[in-house]
N, C-alpha and C positions, 0 to 999 in steps of 0.2 A: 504494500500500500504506500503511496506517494504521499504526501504531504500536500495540502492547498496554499499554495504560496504567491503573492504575500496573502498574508491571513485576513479572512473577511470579520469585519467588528458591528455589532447592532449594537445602538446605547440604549439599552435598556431603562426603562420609563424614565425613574428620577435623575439619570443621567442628565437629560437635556430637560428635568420640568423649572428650572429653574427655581425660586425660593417659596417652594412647600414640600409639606414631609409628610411621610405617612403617618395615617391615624390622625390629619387635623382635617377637620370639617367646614369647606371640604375638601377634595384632595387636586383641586381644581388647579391646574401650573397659569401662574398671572400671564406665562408668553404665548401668543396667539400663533394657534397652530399652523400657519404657514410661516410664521416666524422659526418655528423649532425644526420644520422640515426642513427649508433652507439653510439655518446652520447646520445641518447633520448633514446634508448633503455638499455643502460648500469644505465641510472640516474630514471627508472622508470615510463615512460611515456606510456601509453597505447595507442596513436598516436600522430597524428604531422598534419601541416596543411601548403601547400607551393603557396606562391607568385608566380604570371604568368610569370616574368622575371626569376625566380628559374624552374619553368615550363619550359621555351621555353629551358634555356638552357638544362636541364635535357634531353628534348625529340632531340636536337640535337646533343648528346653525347650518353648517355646509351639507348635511346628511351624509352616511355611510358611501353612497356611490359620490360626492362630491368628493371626500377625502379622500377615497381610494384612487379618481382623476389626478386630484394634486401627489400623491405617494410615485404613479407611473410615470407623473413628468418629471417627478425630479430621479427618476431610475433605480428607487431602492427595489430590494431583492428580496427582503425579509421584513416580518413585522410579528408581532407580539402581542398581544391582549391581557391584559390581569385586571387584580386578583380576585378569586373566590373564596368565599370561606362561609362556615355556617353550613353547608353544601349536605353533610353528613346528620344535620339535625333536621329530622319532618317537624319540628314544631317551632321551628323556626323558619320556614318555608316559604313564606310571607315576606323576608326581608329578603332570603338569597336568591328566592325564581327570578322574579324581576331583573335582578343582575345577572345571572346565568344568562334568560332571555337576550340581553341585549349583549353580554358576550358572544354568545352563537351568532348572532344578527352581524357585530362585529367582525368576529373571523370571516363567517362567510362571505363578505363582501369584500373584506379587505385581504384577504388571501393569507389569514394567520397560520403559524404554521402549528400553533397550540394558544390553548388557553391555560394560561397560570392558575393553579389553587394550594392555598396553603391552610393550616390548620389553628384552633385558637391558640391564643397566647399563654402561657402557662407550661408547669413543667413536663417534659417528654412523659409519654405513656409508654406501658412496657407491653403492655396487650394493647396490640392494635388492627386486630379479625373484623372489628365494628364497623372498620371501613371497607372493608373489601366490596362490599353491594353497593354503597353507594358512588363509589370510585365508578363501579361497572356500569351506574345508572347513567351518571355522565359523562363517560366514556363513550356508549351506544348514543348518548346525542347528538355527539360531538362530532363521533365517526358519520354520522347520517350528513350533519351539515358540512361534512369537508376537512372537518379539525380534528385535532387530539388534546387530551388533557394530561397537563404537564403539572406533579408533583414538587411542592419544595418545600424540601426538609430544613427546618431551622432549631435552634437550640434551644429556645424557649416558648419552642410551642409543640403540639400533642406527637406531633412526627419529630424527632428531634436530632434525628443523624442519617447520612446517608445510606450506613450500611442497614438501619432501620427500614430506610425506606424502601431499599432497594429490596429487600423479604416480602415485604408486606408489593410490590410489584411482580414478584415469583406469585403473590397468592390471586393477585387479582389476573394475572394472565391475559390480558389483551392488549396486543401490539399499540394499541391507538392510547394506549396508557402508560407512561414515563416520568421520567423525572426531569427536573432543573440541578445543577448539582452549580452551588454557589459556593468560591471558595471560605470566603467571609464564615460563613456556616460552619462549613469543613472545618475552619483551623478554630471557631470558637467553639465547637461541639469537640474538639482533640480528638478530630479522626487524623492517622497517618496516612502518608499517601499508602503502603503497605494493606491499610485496613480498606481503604477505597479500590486498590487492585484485586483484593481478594471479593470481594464483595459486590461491585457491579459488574453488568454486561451492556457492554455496547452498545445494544440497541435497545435498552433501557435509557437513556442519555439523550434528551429529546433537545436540551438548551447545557451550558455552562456558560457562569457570570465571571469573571474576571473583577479584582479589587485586591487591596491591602491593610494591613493596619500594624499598627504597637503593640508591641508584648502585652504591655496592661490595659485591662480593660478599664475603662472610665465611666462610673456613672452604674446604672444595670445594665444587661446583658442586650434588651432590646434599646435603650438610651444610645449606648457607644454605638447598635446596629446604625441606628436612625443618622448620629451626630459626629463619626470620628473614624469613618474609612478614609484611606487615604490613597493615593495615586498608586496607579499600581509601579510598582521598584522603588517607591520611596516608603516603604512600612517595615516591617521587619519579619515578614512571611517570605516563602520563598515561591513566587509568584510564575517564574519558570518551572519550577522544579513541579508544581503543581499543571503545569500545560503540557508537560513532558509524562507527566501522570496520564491524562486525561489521552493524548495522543496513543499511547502506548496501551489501553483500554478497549481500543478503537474510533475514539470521537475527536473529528476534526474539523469542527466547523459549522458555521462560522458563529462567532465566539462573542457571549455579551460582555458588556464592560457596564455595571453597575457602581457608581461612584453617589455614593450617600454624604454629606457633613454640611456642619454647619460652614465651612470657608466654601466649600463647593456652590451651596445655595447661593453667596452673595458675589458670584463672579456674573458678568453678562454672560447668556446663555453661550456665544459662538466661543468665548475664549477657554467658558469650562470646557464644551465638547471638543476642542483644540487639545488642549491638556491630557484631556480622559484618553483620545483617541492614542496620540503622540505615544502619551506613558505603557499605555496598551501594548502596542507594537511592538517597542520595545525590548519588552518581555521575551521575543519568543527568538528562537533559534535565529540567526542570521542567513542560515541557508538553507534549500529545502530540501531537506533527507528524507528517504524513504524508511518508514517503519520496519524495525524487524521483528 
């Protein structure tokens, strides 16, 4: 297997939402979205990935086939849709269809290549069989409209690692069902790259986020998520050694770059995704090798 060379980069939502963060109400980015496409597309981005609050407003302005016009002219290749969550409770069904709803509406129009779902906040579960149905439920909708659903495991929430999640993908068994594997997670959840080789398969691997950070964590565990990633090769992760992982797995491409903080937020949109993109690159091999 060859290598895809140079590496394709999607900024992933909060990349280019400019100064809002998740979990504030609401998660609306203040930059108007022909402004975010054009910087990602003038800073060399090969897609982009948008939040259901950037969603909703999108589709009740330009509508779903207006955005997806603007997405073809400026030539991106990839796109993204998030997050779900709630997904897994019928009694809360009421708040997540509606969002689900207009994610499917979303992928299908915009040619997503999954839809993001994550789990609540809180500490990892150790039994997690409760989800296997309802993963399948949305999965079988997902696949009807064109899409897949894409898992992501984080540390402080019910899914809390990848080789968790990656089990609990053995049980739910349907290709159009995958994960997101973000390293940020990986290296706060203290998985090794050893425990991620042994434990995923290729084609479980449906997205990887690229980012960095500090040894110490600051604040809580979702606080630093939210307020203190840092550029990727300027943290103290080993952000190659981690794409070298991920290659060697079988997944190569193309590659999100998720950059969360509080200094992030307060740059103009084009010079962070400048930064993200640049530091991104960076990262990876100088030449393109073939896997062995």
């Amino acid at each position: 297997m060859t290598s895809t060379y140079p590496p394709e980069l999607v900024a992933s939502c909060w990349t280019s939402a400019g100064n809002v963060a998740p979990l504030q109400i609401p998660e609306t980015s203040p930059v108007p979205i022909a402004e975010r496409l054009e910087a990602m597309a003038s800073t060399g981005w090969s897609g982009y990935g948008l939040a259901h609050d950037d969603l909703a407003s999108a589709q009740s302005t330009l509508g779903f086939p207006g955005l997806r016009k603007l997405i073809d002219d400026a030539g991106f290749r990839y796109v993204e849709v998030e997050l779900l969550s709630g997904w897994w409770d019928k009694s809360l069904v009421h708040l997540w269809r509606p969002q689900f709803d207009l994610l499917l509406d979303a992928a299908e129009t915009l040619g997503a290549r999954f839809i993001k779902v994550g789990t609540a906040i809180g500490d990892p579960l150790n039994e997690l069989d409760f989800l296997v149905d309802p993963l399948r439920r949305l999965t079988a909708e997902a696949a009807m409209r064109g899409t897949r659903i894409a898992l992501e495991p984080m540390p402080f929430s019910m899914v809390g690692s990848v080789p968790a999640a990656a089990e609990l993908m053995r049980k739910v068994d349907m290709p159009e069902c995958g994960l997101v594997v973000d390293y940020w997670h990986v290296f706060r959840a203290g998985t090794t790259f050893g425990e991620l080789s042994r434990s995923l398969e290729a084609q479980q691997i449906f997205g990887v986020e690229l980012n960095d950070a500090d040894a110490e964590i600051r604040g809580s565990l979702f606080e630093d998520t939210r307020d203190n990633r840092r550029l990727c090769g300027q943290g103290d992760q080993d952000v190659t050694g981690f794409i070298r992982t991920m290659k060697a797995i079988g997944f190569d491409g193309p590659w999100g770059v998720e950059i969360l903080s509080k200094e992030h937020r307060q740059l103009p949109v084009k010079e962070a995704l400048r930064q993200a993109h640049a530091t991104a690159l960076a990262c990876f091999p100088a030449d393109p090798t073939p896997l062995l």
